[in-house]
PLY file of the C-alpha trace (Angstrom):
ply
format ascii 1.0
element vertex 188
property float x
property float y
property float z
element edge 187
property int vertex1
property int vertex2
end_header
-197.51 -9.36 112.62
-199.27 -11.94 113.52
-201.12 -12.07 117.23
-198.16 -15.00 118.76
-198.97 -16.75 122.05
-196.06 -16.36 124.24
-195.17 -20.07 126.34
-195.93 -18.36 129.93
-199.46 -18.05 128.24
-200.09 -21.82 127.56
-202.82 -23.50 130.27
-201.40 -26.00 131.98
-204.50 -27.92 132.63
-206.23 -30.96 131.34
-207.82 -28.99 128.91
-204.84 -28.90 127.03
-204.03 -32.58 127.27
-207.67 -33.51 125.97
-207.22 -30.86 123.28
-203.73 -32.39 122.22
-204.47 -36.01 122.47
-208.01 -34.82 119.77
-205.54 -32.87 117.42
-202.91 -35.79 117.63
-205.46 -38.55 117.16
-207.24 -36.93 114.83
-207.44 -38.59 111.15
-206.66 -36.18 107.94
-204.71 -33.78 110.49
-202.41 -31.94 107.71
-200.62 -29.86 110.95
-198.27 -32.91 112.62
-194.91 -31.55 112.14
-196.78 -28.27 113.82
-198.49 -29.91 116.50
-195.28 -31.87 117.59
-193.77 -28.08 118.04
-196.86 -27.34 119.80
-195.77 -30.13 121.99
-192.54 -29.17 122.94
-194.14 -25.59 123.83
-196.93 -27.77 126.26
-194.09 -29.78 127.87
-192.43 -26.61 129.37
-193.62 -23.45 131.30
-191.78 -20.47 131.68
-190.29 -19.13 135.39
-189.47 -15.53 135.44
-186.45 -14.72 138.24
-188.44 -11.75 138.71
-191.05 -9.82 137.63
-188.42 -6.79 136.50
-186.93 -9.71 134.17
-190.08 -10.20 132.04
-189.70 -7.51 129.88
-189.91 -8.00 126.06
-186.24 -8.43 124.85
-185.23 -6.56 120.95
-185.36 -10.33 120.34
-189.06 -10.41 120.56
-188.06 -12.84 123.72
-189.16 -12.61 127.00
-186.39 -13.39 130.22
-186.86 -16.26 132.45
-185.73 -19.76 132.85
-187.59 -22.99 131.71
-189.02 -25.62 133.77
-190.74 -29.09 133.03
-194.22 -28.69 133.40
-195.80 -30.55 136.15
-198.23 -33.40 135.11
-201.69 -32.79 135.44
-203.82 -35.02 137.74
-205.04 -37.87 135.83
-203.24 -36.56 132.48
-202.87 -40.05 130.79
-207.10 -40.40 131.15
-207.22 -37.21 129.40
-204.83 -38.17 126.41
-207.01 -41.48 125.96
-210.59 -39.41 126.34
-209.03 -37.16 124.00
-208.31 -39.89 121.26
-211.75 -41.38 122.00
-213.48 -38.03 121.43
-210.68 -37.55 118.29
-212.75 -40.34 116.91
-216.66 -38.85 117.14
-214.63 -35.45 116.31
-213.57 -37.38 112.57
-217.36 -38.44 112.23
-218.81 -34.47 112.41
-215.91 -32.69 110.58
-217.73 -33.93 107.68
-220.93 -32.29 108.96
-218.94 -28.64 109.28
-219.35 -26.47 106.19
-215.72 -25.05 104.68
-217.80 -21.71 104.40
-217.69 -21.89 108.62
-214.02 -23.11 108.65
-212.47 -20.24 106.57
-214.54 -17.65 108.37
-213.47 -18.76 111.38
-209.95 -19.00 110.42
-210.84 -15.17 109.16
-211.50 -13.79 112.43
-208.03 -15.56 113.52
-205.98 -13.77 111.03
-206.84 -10.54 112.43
-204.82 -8.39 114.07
-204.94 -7.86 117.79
-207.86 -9.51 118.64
-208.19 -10.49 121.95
-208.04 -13.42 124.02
-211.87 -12.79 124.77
-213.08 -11.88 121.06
-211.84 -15.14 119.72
-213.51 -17.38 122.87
-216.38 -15.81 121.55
-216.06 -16.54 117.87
-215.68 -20.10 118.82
-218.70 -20.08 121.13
-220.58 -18.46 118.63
-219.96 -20.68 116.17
-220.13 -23.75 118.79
-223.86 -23.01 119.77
-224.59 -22.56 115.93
-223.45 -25.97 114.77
-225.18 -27.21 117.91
-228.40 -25.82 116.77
-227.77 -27.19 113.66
-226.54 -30.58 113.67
-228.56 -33.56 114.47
-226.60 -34.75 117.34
-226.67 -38.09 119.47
-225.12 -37.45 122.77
-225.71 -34.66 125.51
-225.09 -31.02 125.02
-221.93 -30.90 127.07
-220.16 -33.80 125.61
-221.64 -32.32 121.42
-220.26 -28.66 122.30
-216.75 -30.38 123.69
-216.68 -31.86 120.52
-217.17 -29.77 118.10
-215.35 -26.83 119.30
-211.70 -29.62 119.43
-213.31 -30.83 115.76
-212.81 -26.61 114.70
-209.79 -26.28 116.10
-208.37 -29.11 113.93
-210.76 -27.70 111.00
-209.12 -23.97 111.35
-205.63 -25.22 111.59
-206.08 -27.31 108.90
-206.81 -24.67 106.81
-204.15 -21.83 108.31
-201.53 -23.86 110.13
-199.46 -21.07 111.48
-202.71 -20.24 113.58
-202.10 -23.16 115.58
-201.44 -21.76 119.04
-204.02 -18.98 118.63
-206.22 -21.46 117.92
-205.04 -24.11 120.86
-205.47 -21.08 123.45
-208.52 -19.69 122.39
-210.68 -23.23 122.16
-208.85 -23.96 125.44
-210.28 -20.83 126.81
-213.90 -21.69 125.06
-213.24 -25.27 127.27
-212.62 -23.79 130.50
-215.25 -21.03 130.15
-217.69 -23.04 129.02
-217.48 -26.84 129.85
-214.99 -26.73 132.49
-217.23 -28.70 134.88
-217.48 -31.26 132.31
-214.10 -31.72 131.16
-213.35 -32.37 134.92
-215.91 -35.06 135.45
-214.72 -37.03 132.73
-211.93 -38.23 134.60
-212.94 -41.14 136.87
-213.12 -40.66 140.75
-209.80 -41.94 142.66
0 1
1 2
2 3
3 4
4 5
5 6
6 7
7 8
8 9
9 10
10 11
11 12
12 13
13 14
14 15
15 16
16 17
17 18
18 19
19 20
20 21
21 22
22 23
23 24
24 25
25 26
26 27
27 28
28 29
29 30
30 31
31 32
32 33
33 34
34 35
35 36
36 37
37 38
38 39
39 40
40 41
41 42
42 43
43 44
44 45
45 46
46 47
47 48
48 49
49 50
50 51
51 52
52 53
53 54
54 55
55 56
56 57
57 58
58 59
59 60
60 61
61 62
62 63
63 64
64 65
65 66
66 67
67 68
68 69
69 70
70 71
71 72
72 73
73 74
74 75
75 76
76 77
77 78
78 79
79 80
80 81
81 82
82 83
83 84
84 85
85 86
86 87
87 88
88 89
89 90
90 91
91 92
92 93
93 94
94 95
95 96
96 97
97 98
98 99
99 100
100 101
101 102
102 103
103 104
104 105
105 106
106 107
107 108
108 109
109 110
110 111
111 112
112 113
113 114
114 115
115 116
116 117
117 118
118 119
119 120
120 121
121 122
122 123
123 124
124 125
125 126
126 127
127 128
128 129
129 130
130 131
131 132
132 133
133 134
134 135
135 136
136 137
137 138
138 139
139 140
140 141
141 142
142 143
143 144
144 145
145 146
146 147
147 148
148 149
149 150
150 151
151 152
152 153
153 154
154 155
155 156
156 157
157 158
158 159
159 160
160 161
161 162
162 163
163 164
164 165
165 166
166 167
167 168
168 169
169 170
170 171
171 172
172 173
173 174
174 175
175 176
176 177
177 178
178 179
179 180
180 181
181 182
182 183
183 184
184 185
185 186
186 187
C-alpha cells in the first residue's frame, strides 16, 4: 500500500496556502478534481479526545473529532503570492526535463519512505535544477519556485501521489526557505 498522509499530519501554515494557491493557479494542472479533495483535507484538522483514542481503527481510520482549521495570519497574501509565483512556476516547467519528473515521482512510489528521505529527494533535485537553469531572480525566491513547479510536475504525472507530494515539498519549504516564505508577507 501506498505511504497515505493521515489529516492530523497536514501543516497548517502558510506554506500550505502558498503551495495550494501555485497548484490551483497553475496552467496545464491535469490534478483539479484531486486538488479540490486536497482542499477539503487543508480546511480541517483533526482533534483527538485523547491520546488513548488515536489508535488506528480496522477501518484504517484514526478516532477524533474534526475542527475548522484556524486561518493563518495573512492567508489571503499567501493565496495571491502563490498565484503570482503559479505564473513564473508555468514559465520553468518547460525548462524541467520529464527524465527528472518521473524519477522523482519514482522515489514517491516507494514504499515506506520517510518523511525525511523524500524532503531530501526534493532538495536534491531543487539545488540541481538551480545549478542548472539560467535563472533571473534570487536564490530563495528560484528554489521556492521550482520545488511548487515539481510538485505540480510529479502530480501531474502520478496523481494519487498528491498528498505525499503536498507534505513532503511543504517540508522542503519549511526546512529550507522558511525565513523566506515568511517575509513575503508584508509587515502589519
Amino acid at each position: 500500500m501506498m505511504n497515505q498522509v493521515e489529516r492530523n499530519d497536514w501543516p497548517d501554515t502558510s506554506t500550505s496556502v502558498l503551495l495550494y494557491s501555485f497548484l490551483q493557479h497553475s496552467r496545464d494542472c491535469t490534478f483539479v478534481s484531486d486538488l479540490n479533495c486536497l482542499k477539503n483535507e487543508l480546511l480541517v484538522s483533526r482533534i483527538s479526545d485523547d491520546d488513548d483514542d488515536d489508535e488506528l481503527q480496522t477501518d484504517g481510520n484514526r478516532c477524533g473529532r474534526f475542527q475548522a482549521r484556524e486561518e493563518v495570519p495573512d492567508e489571503e497574501i499567501f493565496r495571491i503570492i502563490g498565484a503570482q509565483l503559479a505564473e513564473i512556476g508555468d514559465k520553468l516547467t518547460a525548462e524541467i526535463e520529464t527524465s527528472v519528473i518521473q524519477n522523482l515521482a519514482q522515489h514517491f512510489r516507494r514504499e515506506n519512505m520517510s518523511k525525511e528521505v523524500m524532503t531530501m529527494q526534493i532538495s536534491h533535485v531543487v539545488q540541481e535544477l538551480v545549478r542548472k537553469m539560467p535563472l533571473d531572480m534570487e536564490k530563495e525566491k528560484a528554489m521556492l519556485v521550482i520545488s511548487m513547479a515539481l510538485a505540480k510536475k510529479v502530480v501531474n504525472s502520478v496523481p494519487s501521489l498528491l498528498q505525499q507530494v503536498f507534505n513532503a515539498t511543504v517540508n522542503y519549504i519549511n526546512q529550507n526557505l522558511h525565513d523566506y516564505v515568511n517575509n513575503l508577507a508584508p509587515e502589519s
